[in-house]
N, C-alpha and C positions, 0 to 999 in steps of 0.2 A: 638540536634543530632550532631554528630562529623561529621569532614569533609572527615574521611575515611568510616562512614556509609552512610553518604547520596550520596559520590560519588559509591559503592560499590552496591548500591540501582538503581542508577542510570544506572550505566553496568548490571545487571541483568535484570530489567526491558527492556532496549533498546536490550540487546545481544535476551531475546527471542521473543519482540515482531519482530525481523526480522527473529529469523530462524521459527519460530511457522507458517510463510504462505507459507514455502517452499513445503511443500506437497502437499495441493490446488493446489498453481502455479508451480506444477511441471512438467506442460506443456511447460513454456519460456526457460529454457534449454536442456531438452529432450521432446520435440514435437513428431520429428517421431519415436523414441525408445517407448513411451508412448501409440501413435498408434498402431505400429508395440505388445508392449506385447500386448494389450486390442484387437488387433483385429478393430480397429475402423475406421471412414472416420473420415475427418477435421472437419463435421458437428458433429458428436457424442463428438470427442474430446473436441469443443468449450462446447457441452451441459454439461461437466462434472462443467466447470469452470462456466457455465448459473445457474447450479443446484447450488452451493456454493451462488451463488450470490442472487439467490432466498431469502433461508434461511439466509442468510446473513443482508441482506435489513429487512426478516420478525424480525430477533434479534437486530437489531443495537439501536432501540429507548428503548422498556424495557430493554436491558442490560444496554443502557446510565441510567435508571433509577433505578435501580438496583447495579450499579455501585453508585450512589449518598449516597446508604443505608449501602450496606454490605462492612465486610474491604477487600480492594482490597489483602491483600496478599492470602485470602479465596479464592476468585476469579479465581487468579491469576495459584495459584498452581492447581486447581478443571483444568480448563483452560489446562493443559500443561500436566497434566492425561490423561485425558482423551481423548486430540487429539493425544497423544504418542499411546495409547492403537489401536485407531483404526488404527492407521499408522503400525502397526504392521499385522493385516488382512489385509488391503491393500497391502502389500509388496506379497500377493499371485496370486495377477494378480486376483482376484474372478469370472470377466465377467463383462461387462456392466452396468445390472442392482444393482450387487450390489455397483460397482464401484459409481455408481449414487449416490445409498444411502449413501454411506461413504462418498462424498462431500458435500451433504446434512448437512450430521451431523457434520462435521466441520463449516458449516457455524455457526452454535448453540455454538459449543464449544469455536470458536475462538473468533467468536464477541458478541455474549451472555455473556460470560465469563469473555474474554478479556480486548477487545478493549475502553471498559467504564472506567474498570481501569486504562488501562496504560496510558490516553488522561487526565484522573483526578489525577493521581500520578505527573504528569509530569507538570502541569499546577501547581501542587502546589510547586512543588519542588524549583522553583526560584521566586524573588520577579517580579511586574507587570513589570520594566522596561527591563527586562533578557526574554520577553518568546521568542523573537526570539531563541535567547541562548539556553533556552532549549528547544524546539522544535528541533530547528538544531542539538543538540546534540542529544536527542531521534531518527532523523531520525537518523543521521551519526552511532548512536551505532547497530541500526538496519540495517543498510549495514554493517555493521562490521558482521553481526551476519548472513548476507545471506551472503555473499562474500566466510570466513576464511571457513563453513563448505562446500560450496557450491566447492570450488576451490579443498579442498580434496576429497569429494566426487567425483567429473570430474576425478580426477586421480585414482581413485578405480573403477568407471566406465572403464574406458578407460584400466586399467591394466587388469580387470577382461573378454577382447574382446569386450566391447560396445555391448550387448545382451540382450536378456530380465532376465538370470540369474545376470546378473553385474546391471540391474536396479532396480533388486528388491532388491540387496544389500545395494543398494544407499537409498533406501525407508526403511528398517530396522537400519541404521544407522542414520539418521535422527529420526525417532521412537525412540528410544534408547537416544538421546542427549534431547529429551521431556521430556521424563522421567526422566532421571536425572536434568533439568533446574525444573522439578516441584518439588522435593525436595527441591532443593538449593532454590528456592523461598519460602516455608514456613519457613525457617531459616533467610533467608535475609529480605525481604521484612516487614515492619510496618502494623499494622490494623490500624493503624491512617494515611492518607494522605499526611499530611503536615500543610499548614499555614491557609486551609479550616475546620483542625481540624476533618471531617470527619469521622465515624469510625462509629461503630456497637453502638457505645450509642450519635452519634449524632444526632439534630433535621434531621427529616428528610424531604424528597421532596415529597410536596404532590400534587391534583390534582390544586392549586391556582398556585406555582411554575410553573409548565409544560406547564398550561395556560399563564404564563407570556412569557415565553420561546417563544410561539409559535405566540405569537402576536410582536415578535422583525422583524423588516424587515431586519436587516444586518445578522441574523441567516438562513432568506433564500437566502440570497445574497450569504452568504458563501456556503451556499450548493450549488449553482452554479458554484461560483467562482469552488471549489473543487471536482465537479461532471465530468469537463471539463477540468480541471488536470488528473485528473484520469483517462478520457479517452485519455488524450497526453501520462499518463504510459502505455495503454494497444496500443498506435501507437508501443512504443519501443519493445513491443513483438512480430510484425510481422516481426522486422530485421533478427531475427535467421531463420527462411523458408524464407524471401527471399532469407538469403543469400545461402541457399540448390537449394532453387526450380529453384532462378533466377540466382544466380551468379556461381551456380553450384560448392559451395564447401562441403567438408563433413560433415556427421552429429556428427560427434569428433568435426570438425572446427564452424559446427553451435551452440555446446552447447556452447565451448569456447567462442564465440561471446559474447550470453549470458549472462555467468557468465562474462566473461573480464569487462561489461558493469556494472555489480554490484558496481566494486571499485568506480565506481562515485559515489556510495548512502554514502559512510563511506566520503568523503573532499565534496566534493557537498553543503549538510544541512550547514556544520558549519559553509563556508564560508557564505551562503546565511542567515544566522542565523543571525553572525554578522555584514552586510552589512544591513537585516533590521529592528535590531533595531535601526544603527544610521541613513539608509535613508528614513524609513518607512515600513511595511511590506505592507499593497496594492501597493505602489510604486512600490516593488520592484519582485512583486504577477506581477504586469500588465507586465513591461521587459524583464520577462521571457517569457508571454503567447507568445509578438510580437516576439520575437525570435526564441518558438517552431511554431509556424504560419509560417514562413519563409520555417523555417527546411524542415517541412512535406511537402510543396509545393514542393523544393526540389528536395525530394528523392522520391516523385512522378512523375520525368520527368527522374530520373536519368537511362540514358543506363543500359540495364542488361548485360551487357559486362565483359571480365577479368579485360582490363583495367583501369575501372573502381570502382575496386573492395576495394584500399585506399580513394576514393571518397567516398563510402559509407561506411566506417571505420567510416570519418572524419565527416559524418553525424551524426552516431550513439554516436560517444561522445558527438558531440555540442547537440544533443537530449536528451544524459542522464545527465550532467550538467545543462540543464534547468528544466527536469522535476524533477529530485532528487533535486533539490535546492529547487525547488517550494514547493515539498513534505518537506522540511524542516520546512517552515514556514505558510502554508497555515493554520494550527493550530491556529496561533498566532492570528492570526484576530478576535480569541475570546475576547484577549483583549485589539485588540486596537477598538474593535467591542464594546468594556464594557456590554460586557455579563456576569453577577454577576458568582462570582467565585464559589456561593457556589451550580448553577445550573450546574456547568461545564459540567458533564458527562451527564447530563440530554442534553443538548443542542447539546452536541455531538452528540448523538444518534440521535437525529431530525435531525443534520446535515446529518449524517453518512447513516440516511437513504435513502434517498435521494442521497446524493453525490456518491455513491460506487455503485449505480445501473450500471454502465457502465459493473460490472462483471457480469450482467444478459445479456446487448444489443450487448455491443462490441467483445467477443470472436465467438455468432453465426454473426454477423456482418461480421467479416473478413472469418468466415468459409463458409458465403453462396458466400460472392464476390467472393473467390478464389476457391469453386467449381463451380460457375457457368462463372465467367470468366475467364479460365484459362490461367497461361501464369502472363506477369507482368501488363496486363487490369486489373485482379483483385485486385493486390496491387497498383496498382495507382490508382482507386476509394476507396480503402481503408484508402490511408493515405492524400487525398483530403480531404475524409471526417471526419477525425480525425482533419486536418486543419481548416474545418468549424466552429467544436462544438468547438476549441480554439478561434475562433473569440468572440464566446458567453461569452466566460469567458473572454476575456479584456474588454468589452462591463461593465458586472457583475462587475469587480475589480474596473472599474475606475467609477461606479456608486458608491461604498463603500469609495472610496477612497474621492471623491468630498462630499459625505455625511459625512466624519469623518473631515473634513476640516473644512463643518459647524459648525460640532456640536463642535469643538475645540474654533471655533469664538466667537460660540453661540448666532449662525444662527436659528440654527434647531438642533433637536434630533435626532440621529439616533433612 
């Protein structure tokens, strides 16, 4: 493969696995705009993103298995069809219920489809000593890919009066860049994976595999470590309403938050990418957790005042520098984890199950604190307890960490 295909492969893959969750999650930069069209409280709001997460959870392990079998460019494009298509009836406000079901079915399409491929593309795409590298790089391409549409879109919102007609603009214009990303994906992308060989006429993963998978203890480690990451990404979601509810700026100035907060996902991964393959990726998996642990503590005490309003700027970057870096490399632990390359997506999916449940716990989580305690009580037992379940993940990393030490010794096996 030439070096302008596999990088080419590379930018495709990363640009749509970061704009492909911007529908789902298109509650962290229009929250109340999103309310406001649907008619919804905060509690209904969270359940759209609980209902993704459901389906999501139920697809993550047969898609990781499924992913091992079929070629991901199949996948891949079926994938970014078919979530363009519904994103198109969504852009009509439908009501509630069906709103329901259309996140639902994105849980299916994204991570059924998806998410097996892109975690199995990407793993094979650089040799063992690079996956910091490329992990960092898949996430960084992936801020890239939420940020560039995400930043024009905010300007067509915002030119268009910030309404429910300028939001549903924003939701057919995203739809529309699906659809074209799932073209350009059957063009670009290989039925062959990479250096796992993989493909439609590969051996494939059968029930002895999945059992082996399932009997690794650093594959549940990881889905801890990364369970607990994941809920430090859905902490950074409650910055945009606090900064409305509590700090009392606008809901223009709360999306901008938001998005502004994106550019960290595109410099974030790569540095953090590079920093652990040379100083380890648990090492560097654990410095961030102590870091985001601090953060949240924090901006759990922090005054809701004007004053203090670049105070919690300066929160919100040092928040998204740690979790987007994290999110860079938390991947990688598969192989310094020596989880056999040719289970990747299989193992993923067991991870994934597991790990991304926080999109079932933590959106009704923050919705019931902050209607039942209104005011900044709710978001201060909120990011307390985002603080907590990070404790769990340094706890989980530096248990991974002290076991790959061994088994490098040749102590013990992970």
């Amino acid at each position: 493969m030439s070096t302008i295909r596999r990088w080419l492969i590379m930018g495709v893959l990363s640009f749509s696995g970061g704009i492909i969750f911007m529908l789902p999650f298109l509650q962290e930069p229009f929250y109340k705009p999103l309310a406001q069209a649907l008619s919804l409280t905060n509690t209904q709001v969270g359940s759209l993103m609980s209902i993704f997460g459901v389906t999501s959870m139920i697809s993550y392990f047969p898609g990781g298995w499924l992913a091992d079998r079929v070629s991901p460019r199949k996948l891949i494009t079926l994938s970014l069809i078919s979530t363009g298509i519904a994103g198109l009836y969504f852009s009509t406000f439908p009501g509630y219920e069906i709103s329901l079901a259309i996140h639902a079915f994105w849980g299916v399409s994204i991570t059924f489809l998806f998410w097996g491929a892109m975690i199995r593309v990407t793993r094979n795409w650089a040799p063992p000593a690079e996956q910091g590298r490329a992990f960092g790089i898949l996430e960084g391409g992936r801020g890239f890919g939420e940020v560039i549409p995400a930043t024009v879109f905010l300007g067509v919102f915002a030119a268009l009066g910030s309404g429910d007609s300028a939001l549903s603009m924003v939701v057919l214009q995203y739809s529309a860049v699906f659809l074209a990303l799932g073209i350009v994906s059957w063009f670009v992308l290989e039925d062959n994976a990479g250096r796992d060989t993989a493909g439609d006429d590969a051996p494939k993963v059968g029930v002895k595999e999945v059992i082996h998978v399932l009997k690794m203890p650093v594959v549940w480690l990881i889905s801890i470590v990364i369970l607990t990451g994941y809920c430090a990404y859905w902490g950074l979601f409650r910055y945009t309403p606090l900064a409305t509810d509590i700090f009392a700026l606008s809901v223009t100035v709360g999306a901008t938050i938001a998005i502004g907060k994106m550019w960290f996902k595109v410099l974030a991964p790569l540095v953090s990418g590079y920093i652990g393959d040379k100083f380890g990726i648990a090492k560097s998996v654990a410095c961030l957790f102590v870091i985001l642990i601090a953060n949240f503590v924090f901006i759990a005490f922090l005054p809701g005042k004007s004053g203090y309003v670049p105070v919690m700027f300066g929160s919100l970057a040092v928040g998204s520098i740690a979790v987007y870096g994290m999110r860079g490399i938390y991947f990688a632990l598969l192989e310094e984890g020596s989880v056999p390359i040719g289970v990747t997506a299989t193992a993923a999916g067991v991870i994934s199950a597991i790990a991304f449940t926080p999109d079932i716990f933590m959106p009704l989580l923050g919705g019931v604190l902050i209607d039942n305690y209104p005011g900044a009580t709710g978001y201060r037992y909120f990011f307390l307890a985002t603080a907590g379940i990070c404790v769990l993940g340094l706890v989980a990393t530096l248990v991974i960490y002290y076991k790959i030490i061994k088994k490098l010794s040749g102590e013990t096996p992970v």
